[in-house]
gemmi code that builds the backbone of each chain (N, CA, C; Angstrom):
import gemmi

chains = {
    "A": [
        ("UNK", (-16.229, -34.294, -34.309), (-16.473, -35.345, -33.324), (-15.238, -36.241, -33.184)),
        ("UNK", (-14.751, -36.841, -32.106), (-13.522, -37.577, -31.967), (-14.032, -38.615, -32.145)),
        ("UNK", (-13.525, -39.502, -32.319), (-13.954, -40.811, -32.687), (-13.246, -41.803, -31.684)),
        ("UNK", (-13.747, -42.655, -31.100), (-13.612, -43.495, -29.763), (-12.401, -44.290, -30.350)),
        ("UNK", (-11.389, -44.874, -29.745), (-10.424, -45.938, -30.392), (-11.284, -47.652, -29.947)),
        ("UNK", (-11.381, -48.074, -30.985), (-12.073, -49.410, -31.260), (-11.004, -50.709, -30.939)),
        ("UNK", (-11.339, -51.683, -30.231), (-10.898, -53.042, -30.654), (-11.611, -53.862, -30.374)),
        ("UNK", (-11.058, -55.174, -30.721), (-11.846, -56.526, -30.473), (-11.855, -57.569, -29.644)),
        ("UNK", (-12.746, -58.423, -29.112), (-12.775, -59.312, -27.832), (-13.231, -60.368, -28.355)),
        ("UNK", (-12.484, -62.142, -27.782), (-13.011, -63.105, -28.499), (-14.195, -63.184, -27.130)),
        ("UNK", (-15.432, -63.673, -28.168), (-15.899, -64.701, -27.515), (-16.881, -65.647, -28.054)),
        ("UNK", (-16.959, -66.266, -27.557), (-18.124, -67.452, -28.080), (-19.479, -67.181, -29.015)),
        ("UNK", (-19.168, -68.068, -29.789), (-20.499, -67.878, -30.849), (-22.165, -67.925, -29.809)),
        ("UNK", (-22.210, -68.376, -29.123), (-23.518, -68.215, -28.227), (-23.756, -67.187, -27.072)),
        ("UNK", (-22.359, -66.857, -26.638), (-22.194, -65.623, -26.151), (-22.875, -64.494, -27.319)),
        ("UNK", (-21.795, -64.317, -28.602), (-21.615, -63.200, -29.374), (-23.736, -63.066, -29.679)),
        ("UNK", (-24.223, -64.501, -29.455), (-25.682, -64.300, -30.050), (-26.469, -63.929, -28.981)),
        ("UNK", (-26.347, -63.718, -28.018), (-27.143, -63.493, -26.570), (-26.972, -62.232, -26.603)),
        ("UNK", (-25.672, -61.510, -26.684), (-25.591, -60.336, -26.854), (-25.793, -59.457, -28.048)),
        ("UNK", (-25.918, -60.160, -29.315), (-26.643, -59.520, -30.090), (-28.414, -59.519, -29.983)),
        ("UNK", (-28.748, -60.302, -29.503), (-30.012, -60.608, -29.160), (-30.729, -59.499, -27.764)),
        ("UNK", (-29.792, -59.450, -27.103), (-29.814, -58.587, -26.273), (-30.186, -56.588, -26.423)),
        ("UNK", (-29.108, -56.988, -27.319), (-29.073, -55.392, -28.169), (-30.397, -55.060, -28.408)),
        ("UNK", (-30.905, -55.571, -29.543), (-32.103, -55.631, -30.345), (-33.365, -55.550, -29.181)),
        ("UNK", (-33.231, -56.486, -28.090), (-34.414, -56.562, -27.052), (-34.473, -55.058, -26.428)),
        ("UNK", (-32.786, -54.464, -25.396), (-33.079, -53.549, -25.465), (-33.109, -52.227, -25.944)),
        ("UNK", (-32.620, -52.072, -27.163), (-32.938, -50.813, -27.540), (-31.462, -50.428, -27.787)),
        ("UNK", (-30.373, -51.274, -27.119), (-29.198, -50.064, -26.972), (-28.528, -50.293, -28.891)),
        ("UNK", (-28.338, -48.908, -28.522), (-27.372, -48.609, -30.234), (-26.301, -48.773, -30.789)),
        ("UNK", (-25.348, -49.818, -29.502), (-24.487, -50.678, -30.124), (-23.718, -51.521, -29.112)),
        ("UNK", (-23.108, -52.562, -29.570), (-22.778, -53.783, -28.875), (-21.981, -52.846, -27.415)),
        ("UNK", (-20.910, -51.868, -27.656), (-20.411, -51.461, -27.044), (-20.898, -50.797, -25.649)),
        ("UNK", (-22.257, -50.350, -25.853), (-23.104, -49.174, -24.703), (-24.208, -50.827, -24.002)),
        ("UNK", (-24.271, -51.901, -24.659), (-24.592, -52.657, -23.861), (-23.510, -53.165, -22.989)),
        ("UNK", (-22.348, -53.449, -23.555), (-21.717, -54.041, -22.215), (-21.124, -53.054, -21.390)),
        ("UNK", (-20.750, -51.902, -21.911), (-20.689, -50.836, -20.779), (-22.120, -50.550, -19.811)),
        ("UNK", (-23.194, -51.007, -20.076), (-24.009, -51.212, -18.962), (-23.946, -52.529, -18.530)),
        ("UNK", (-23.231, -53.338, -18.687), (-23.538, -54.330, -18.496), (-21.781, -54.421, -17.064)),
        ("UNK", (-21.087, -53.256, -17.442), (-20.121, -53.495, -16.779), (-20.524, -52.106, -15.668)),
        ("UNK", (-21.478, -51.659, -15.464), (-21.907, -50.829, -14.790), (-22.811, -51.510, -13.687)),
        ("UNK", (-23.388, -52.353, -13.791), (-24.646, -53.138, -13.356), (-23.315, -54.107, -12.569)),
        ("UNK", (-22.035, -54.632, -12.893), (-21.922, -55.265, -12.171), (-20.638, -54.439, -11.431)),
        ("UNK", (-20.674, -53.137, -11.570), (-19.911, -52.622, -10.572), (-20.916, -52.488, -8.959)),
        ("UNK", (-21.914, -52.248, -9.574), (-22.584, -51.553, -8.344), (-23.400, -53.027, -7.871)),
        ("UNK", (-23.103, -54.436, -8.285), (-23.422, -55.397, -7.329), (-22.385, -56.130, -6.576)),
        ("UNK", (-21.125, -55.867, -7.299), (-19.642, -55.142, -6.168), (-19.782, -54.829, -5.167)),
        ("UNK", (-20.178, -53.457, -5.577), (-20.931, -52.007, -4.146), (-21.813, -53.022, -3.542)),
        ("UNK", (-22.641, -53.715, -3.930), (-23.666, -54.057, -2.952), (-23.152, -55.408, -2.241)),
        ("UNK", (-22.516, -56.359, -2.422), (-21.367, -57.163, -1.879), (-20.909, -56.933, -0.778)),
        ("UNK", (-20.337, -55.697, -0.787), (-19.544, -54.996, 0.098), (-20.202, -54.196, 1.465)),
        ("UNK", (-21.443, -54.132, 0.990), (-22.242, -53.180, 1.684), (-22.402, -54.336, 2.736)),
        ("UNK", (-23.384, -55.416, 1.937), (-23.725, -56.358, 2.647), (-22.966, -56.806, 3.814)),
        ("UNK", (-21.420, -56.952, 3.309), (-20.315, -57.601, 4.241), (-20.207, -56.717, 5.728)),
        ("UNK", (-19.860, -55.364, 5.106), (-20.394, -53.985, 5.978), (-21.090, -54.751, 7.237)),
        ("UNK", (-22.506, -54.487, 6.588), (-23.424, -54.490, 7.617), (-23.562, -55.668, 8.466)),
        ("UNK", (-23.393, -56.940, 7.753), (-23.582, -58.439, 8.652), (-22.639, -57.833, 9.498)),
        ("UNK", (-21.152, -57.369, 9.339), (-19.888, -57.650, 10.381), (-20.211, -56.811, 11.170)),
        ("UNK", (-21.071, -55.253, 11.049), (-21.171, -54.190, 11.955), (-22.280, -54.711, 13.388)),
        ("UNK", (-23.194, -56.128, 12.930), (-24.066, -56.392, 13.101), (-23.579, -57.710, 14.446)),
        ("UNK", (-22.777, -58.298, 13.625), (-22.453, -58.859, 14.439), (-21.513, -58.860, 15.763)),
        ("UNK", (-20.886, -57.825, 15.520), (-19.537, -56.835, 16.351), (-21.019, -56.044, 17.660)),
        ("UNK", (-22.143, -56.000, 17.210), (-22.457, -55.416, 18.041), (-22.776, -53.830, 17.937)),
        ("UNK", (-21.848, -53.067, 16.589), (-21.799, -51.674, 16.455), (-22.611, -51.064, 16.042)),
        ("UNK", (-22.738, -49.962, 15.910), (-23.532, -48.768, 14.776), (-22.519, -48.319, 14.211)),
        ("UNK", (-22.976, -47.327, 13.103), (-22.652, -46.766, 12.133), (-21.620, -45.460, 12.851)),
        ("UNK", (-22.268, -44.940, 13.963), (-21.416, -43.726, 14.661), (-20.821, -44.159, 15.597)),
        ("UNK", (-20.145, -45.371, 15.725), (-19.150, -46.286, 16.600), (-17.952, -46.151, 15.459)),
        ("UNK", (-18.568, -46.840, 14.305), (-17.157, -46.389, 13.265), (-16.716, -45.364, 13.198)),
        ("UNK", (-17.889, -44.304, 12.875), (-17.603, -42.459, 12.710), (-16.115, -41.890, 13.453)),
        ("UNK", (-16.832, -42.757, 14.297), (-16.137, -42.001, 15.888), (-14.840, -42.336, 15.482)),
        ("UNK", (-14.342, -43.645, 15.414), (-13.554, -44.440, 14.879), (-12.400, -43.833, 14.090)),
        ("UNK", (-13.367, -43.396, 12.848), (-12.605, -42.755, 11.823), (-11.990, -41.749, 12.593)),
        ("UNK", (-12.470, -40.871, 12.860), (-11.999, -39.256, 13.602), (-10.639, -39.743, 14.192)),
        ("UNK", (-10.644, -41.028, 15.172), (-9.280, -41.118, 15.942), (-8.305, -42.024, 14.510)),
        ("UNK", (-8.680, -42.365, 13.993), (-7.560, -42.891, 13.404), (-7.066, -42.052, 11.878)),
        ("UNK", (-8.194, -41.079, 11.540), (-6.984, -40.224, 11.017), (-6.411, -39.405, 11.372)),
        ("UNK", (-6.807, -38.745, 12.680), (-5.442, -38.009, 13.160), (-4.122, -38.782, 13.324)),
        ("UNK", (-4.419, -40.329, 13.891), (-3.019, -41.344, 14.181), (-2.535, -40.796, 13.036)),
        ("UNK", (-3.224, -41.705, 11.562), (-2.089, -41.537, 10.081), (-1.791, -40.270, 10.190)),
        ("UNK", (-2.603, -39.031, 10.101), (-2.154, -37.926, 9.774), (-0.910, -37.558, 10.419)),
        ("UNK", (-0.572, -37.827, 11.158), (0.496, -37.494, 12.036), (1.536, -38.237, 11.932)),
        ("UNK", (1.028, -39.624, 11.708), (2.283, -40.748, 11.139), (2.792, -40.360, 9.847)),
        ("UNK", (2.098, -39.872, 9.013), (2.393, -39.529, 7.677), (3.072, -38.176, 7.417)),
        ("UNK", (2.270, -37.562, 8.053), (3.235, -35.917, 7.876), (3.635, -35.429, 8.934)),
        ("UNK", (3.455, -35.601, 10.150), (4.149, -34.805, 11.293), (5.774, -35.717, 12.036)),
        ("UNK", (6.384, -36.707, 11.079), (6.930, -37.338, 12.190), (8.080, -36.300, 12.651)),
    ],
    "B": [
        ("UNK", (-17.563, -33.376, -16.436), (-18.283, -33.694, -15.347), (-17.581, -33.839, -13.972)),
        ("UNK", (-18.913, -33.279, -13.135), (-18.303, -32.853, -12.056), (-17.444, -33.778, -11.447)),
        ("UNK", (-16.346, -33.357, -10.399), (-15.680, -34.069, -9.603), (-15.453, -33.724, -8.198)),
        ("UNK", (-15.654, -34.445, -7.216), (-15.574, -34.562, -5.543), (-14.864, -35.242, -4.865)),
        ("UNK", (-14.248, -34.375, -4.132), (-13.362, -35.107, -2.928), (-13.507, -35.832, -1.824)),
        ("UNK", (-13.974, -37.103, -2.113), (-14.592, -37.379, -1.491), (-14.087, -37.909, 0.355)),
        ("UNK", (-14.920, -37.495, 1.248), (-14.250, -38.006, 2.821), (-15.175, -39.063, 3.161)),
        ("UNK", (-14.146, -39.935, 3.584), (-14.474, -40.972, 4.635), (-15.388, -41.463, 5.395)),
        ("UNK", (-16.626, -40.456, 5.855), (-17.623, -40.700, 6.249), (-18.643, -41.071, 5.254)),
        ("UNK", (-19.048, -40.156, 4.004), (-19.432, -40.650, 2.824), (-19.131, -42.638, 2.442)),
        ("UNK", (-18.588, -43.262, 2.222), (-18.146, -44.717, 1.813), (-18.789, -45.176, 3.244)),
        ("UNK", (-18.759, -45.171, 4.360), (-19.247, -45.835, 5.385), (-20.558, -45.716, 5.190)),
        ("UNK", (-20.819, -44.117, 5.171), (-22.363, -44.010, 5.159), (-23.170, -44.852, 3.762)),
        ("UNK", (-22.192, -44.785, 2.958), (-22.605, -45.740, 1.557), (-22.503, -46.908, 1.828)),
        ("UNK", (-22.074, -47.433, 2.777), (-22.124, -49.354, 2.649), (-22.995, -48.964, 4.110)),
        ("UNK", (-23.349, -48.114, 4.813), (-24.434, -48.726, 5.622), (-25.918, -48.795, 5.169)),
        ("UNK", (-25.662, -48.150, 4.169), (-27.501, -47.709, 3.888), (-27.474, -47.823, 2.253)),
        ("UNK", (-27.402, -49.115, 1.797), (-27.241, -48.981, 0.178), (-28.439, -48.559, -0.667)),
        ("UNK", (-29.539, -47.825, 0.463), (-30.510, -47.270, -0.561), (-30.799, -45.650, -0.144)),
        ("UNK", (-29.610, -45.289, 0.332), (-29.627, -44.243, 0.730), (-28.530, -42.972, -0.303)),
        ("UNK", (-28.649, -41.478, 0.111), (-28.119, -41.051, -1.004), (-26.569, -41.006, -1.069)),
        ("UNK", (-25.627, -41.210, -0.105), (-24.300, -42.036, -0.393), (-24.069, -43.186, -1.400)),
        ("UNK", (-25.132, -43.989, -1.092), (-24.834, -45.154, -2.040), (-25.241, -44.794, -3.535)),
        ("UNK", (-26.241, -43.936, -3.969), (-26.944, -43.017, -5.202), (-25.422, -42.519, -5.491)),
        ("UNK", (-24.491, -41.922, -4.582), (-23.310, -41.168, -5.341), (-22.329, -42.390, -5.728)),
        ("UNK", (-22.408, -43.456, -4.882), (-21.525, -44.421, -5.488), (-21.754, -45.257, -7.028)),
        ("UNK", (-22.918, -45.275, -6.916), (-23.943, -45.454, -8.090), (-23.594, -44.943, -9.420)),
        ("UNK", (-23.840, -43.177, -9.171), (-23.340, -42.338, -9.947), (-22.069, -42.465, -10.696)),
        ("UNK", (-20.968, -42.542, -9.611), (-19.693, -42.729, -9.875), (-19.772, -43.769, -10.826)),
        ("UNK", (-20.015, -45.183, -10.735), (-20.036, -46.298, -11.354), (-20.353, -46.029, -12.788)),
        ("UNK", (-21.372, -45.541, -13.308), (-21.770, -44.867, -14.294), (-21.625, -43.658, -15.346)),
        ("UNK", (-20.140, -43.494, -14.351), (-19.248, -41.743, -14.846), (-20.086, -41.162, -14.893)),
        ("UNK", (-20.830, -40.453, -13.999), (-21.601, -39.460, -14.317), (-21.244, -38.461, -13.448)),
        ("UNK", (-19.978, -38.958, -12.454), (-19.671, -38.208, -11.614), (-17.684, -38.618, -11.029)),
        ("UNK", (-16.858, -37.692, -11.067), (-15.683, -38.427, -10.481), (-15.082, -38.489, -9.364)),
        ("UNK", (-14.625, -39.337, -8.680), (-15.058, -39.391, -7.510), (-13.399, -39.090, -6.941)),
        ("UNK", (-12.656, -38.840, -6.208), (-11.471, -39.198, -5.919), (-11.177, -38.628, -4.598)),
        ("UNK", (-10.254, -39.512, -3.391), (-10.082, -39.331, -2.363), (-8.719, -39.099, -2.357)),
        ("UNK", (-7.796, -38.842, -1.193), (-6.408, -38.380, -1.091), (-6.481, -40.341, -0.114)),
        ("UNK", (-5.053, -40.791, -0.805), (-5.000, -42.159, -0.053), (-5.023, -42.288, 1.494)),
        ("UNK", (-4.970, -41.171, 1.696), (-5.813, -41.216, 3.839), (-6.156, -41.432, 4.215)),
        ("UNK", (-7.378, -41.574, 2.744), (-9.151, -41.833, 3.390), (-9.301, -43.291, 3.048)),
        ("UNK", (-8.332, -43.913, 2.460), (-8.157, -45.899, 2.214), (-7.726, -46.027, 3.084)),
        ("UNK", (-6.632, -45.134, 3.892), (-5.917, -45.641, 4.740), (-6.474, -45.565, 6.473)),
        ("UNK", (-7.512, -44.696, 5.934), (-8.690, -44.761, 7.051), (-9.470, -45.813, 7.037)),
        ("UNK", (-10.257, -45.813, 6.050), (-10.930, -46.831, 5.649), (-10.336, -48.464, 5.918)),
        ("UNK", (-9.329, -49.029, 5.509), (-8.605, -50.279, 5.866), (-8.296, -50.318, 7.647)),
        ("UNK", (-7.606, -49.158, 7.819), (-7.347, -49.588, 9.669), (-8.944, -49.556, 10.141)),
        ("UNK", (-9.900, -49.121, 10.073), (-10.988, -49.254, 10.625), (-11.660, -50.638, 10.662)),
        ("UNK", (-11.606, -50.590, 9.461), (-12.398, -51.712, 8.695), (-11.458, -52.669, 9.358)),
        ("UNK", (-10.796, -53.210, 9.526), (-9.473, -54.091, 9.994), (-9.753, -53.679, 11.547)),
        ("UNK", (-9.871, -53.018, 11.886), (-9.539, -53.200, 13.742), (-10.902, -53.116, 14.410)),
        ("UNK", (-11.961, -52.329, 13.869), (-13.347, -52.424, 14.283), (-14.354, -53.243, 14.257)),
        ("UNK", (-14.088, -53.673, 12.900), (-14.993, -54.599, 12.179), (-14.320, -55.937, 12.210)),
        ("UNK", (-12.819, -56.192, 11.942), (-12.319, -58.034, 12.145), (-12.216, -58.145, 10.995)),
        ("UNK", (-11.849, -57.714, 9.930), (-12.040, -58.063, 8.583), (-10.676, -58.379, 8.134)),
        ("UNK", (-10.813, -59.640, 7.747), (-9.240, -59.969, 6.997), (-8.941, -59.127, 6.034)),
        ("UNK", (-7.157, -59.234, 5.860), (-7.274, -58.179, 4.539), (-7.969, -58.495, 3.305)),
        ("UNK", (-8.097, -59.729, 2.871), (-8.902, -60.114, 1.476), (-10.094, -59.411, 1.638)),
        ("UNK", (-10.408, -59.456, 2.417), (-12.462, -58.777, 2.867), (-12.138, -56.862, 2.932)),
        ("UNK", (-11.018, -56.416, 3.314), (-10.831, -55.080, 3.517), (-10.673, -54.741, 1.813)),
        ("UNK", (-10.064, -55.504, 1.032), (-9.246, -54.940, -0.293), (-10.371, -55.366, -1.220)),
        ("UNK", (-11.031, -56.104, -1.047), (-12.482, -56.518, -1.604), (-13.391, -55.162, -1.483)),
        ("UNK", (-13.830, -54.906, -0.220), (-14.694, -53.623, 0.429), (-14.543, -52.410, -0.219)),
        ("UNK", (-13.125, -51.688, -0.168), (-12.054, -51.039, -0.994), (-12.724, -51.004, -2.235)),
        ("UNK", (-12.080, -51.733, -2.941), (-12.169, -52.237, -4.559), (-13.718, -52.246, -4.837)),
        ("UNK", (-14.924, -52.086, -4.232), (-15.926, -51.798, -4.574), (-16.503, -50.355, -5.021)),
        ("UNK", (-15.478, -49.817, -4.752), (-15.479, -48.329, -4.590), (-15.126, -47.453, -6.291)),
        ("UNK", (-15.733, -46.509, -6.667), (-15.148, -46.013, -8.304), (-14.431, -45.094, -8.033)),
        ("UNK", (-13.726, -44.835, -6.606), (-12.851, -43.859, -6.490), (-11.491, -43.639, -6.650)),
        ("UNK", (-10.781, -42.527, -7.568), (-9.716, -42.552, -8.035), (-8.801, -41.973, -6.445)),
        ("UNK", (-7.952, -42.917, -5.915), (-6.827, -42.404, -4.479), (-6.072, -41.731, -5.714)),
        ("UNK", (-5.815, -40.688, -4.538), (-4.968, -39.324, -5.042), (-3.417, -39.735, -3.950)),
        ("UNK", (-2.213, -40.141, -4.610), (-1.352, -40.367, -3.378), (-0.707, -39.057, -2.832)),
        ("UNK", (-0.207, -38.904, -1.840), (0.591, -37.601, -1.241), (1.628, -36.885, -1.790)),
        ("UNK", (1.973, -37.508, -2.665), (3.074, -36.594, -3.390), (2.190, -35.976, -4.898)),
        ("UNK", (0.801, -36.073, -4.924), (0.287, -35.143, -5.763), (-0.221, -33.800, -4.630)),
        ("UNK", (-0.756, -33.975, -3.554), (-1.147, -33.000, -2.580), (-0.464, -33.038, -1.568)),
        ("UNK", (0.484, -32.776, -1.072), (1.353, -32.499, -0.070), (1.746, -31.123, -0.591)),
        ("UNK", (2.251, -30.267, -1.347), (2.541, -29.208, -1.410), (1.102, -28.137, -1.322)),
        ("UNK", (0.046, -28.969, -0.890), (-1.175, -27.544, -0.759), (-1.081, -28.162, 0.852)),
        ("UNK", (-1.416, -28.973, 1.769), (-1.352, -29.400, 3.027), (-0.781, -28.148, 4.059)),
        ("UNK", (0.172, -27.491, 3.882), (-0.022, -26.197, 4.764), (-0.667, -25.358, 4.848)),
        ("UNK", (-1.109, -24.494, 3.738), (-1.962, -23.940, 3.497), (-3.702, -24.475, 3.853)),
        ("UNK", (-3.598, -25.463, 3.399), (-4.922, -26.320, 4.232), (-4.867, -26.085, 5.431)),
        ("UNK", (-3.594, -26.571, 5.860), (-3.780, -26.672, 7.571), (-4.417, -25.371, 8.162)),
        ("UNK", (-4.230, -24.401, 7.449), (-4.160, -23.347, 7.998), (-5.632, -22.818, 8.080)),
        ("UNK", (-6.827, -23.246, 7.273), (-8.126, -23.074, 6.819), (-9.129, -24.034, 8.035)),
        ("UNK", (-8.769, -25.415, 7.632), (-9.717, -26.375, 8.661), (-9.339, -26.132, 9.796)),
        ("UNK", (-10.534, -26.395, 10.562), (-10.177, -26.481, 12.209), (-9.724, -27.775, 13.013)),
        ("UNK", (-9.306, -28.922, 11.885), (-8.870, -30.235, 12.761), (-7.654, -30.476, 11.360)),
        ("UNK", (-6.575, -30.363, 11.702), (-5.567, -30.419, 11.120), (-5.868, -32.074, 10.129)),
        ("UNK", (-6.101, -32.778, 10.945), (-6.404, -34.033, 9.985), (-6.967, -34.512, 9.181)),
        ("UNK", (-8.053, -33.114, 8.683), (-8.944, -32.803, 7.875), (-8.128, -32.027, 6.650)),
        ("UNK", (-6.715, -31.807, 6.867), (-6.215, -30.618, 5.605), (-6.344, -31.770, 4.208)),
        ("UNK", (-5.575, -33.241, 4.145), (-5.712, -33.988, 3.126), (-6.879, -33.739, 1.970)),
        ("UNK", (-7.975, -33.800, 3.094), (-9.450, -33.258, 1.829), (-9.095, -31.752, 1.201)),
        ("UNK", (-9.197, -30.872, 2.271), (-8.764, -29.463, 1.155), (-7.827, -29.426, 0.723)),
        ("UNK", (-6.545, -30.025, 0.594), (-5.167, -29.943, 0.347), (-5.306, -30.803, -1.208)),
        ("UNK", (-6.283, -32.001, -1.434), (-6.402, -32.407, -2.321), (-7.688, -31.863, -3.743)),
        ("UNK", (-8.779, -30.845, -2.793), (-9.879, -29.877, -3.482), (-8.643, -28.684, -4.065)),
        ("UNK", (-7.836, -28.485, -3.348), (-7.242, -26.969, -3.604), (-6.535, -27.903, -5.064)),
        ("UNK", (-5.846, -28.924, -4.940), (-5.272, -29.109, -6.193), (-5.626, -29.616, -6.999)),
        ("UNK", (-6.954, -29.848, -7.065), (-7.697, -30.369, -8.468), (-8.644, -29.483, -9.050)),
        ("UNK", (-9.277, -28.093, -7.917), (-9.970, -27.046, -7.952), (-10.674, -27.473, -8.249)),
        ("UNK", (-11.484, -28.707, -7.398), (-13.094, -29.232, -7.383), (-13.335, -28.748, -5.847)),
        ("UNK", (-14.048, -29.097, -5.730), (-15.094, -28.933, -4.226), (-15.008, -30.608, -3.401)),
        ("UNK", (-15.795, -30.529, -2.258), (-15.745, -31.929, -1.210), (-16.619, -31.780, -0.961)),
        ("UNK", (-16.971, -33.141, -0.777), (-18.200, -33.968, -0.663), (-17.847, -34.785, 0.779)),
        ("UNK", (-18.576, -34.189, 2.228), (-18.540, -35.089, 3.115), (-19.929, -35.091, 4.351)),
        ("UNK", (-19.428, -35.760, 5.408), (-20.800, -35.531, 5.851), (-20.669, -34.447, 6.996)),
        ("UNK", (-19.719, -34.097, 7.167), (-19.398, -33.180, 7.892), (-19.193, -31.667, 7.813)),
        ("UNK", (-19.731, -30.587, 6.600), (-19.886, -29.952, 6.140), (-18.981, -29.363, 6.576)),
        ("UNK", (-19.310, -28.731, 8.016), (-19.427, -27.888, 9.160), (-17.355, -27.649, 9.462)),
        ("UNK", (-16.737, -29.044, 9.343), (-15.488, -29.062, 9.301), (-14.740, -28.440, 8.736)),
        ("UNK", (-15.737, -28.453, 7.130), (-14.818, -27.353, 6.403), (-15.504, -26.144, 5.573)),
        ("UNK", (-16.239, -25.550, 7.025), (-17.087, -24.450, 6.467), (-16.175, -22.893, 5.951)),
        ("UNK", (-15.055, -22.946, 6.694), (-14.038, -22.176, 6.443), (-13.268, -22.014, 4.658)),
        ("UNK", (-13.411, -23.514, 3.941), (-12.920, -23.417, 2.952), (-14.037, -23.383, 2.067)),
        ("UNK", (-14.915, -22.395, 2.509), (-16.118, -21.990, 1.375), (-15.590, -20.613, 0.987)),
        ("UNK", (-14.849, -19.996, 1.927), (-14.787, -18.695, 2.047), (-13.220, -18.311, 1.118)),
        ("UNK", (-13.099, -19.905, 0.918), (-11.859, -19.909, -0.137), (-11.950, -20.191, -1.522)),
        ("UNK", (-13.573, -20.235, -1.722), (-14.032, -20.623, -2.873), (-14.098, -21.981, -3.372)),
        ("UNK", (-13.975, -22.598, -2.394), (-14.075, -24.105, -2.564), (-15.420, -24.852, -2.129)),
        ("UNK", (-16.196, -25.335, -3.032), (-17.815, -25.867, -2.451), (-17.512, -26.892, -1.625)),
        ("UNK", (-18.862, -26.806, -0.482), (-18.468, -27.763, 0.458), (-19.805, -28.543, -0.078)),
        ("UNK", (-19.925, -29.539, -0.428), (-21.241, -30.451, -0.618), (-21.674, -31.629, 0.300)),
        ("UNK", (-22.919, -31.517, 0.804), (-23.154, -33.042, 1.193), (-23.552, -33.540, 0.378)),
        ("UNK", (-24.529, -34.887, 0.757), (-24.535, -35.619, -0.524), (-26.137, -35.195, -1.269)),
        ("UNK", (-26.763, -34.752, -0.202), (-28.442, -34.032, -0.910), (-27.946, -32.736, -1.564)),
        ("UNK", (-26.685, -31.833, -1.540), (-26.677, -30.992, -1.934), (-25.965, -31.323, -3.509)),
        ("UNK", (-25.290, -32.252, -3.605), (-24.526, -32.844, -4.648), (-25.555, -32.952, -5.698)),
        ("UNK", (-25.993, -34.027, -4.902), (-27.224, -34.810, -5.973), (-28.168, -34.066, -6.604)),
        ("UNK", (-28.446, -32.854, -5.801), (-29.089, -31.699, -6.564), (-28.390, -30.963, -7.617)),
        ("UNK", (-27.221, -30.459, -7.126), (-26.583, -30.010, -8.213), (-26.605, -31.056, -9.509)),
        ("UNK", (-26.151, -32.465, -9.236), (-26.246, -33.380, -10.573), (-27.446, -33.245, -11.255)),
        ("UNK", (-28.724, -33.277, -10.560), (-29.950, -33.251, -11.459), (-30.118, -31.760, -11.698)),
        ("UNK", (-29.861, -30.689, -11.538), (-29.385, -29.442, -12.445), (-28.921, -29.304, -13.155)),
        ("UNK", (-27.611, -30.358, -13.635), (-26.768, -30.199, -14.483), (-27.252, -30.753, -15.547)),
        ("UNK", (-28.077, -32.154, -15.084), (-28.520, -33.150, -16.209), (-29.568, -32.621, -16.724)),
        ("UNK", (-30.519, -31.676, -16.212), (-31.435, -30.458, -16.302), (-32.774, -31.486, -16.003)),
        ("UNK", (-32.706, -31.998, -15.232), (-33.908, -33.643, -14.813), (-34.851, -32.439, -13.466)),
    ],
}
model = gemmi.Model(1)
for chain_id, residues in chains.items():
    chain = gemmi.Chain(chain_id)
    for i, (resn, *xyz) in enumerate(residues, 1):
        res = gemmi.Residue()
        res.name, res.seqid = resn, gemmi.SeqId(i, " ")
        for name, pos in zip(("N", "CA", "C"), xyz):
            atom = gemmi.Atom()
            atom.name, atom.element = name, gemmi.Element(name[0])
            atom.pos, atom.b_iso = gemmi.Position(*pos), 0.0
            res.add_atom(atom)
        chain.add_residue(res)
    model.add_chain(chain)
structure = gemmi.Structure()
structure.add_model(model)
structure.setup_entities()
């Protein structure tokens, strides 16, 4: 088995107890696989940030989803051609 | 674990419908359960769109972007498969995706199957995203 390379992070004594407290509540089997969910959970409310922004601006522009589509199609032929055909 | 090339229509279709199965692959990604990586074309699609369609300052475009778990592949890793691509798809501006599948010898993930039905016949999987997601819960044996 390889063994993961380990180090250490300061943080606060009431932090360090929330997250040990945490552990124990749910189940996970070590400090490490909680905050890797914990840095998973806030990737994908990132993603959902973004989505949001997405949709208000598509919303307010007036568009759909196959207004962009379309969109896309003409503007990567532009790059494609800016990029490799000059 | 598996990895997909991913096109451009996929990320739109994922921020329009965040409970839909685009956004499940972005999900995925987030969680390594899957790797995701585009040829920088498809940012560079993604930003002029997002920027000229939508009005989005750049802070709001590089924000949008950056939500994403996808590794950009730049052109000087796939530019030497790009002819050979060209030569397979039927819209030349489409070679970046196979030009970047041919050199990682994964498969693509888009919504347009049909574009690059030709590079099945090259042994390269073409996936949408219900066909993906199936394969993932096969793999995970769920």
């Amino acid at each position: 088995m390889v063994k993961k390379m380990v180090t250490t992070i300061s943080v606060s004594e009431e932090v360090k107890k929330e997250l040990a407290k945490l552990k124990i509540e749910l189940g996970y089997p070590s400090m490490d696989s909680l905050i890797k969910d914990a840095i998973v959970e806030m990737r994908n409310r990132k993603f959902e940030d973004a989505s949001k922004l997405f949709r208000e601006r598509l919303k307010e522009k007036g568009l759909t989803i196959e207004d962009i589509q379309k969109e896309g199609t003409r503007i990567r032929r532009e790059v494609y051609r800016e990029w490799f055909k000059k | 674990m598996i990895a997909a090339i991913v096109d451009t229509n996929i990320y739109f279709s994922a921020f329009y419908n965040p409970n839909g199965k685009e956004a499940e692959i972005i999900r995925r990604g987030n969680r390594e359960e899957l790797l995701l990586l585009s040829p920088d074309i498809v940012r560079e699609e993604l930003k002029r769109n997002l920027k000229s369609k939508l009005g989005l300052s750049d802070a709001q475009v590089t924000s949008i972007i950056s939500s994403l778990p996808t590794v950009w592949v730049p052109k000087t890793e796939y530019e030497r498969f790009l002819e050979n691509a060209e030569l397979i798809v039927p819209h030349e501006e489409d070679a970046p995706i196979l030009a970047c599948a041919m050199k990682f010898g994964t498969g693509i993930l888009t919504g347009n199957t049909k574009h690059f039905h030709i590079a099945r016949t090259k042994k390269i999987a073409v996936w949408s995203s219900a066909g993906l997601l199936d394969l993932l819960r096969k793999e995970s044996g769920a």
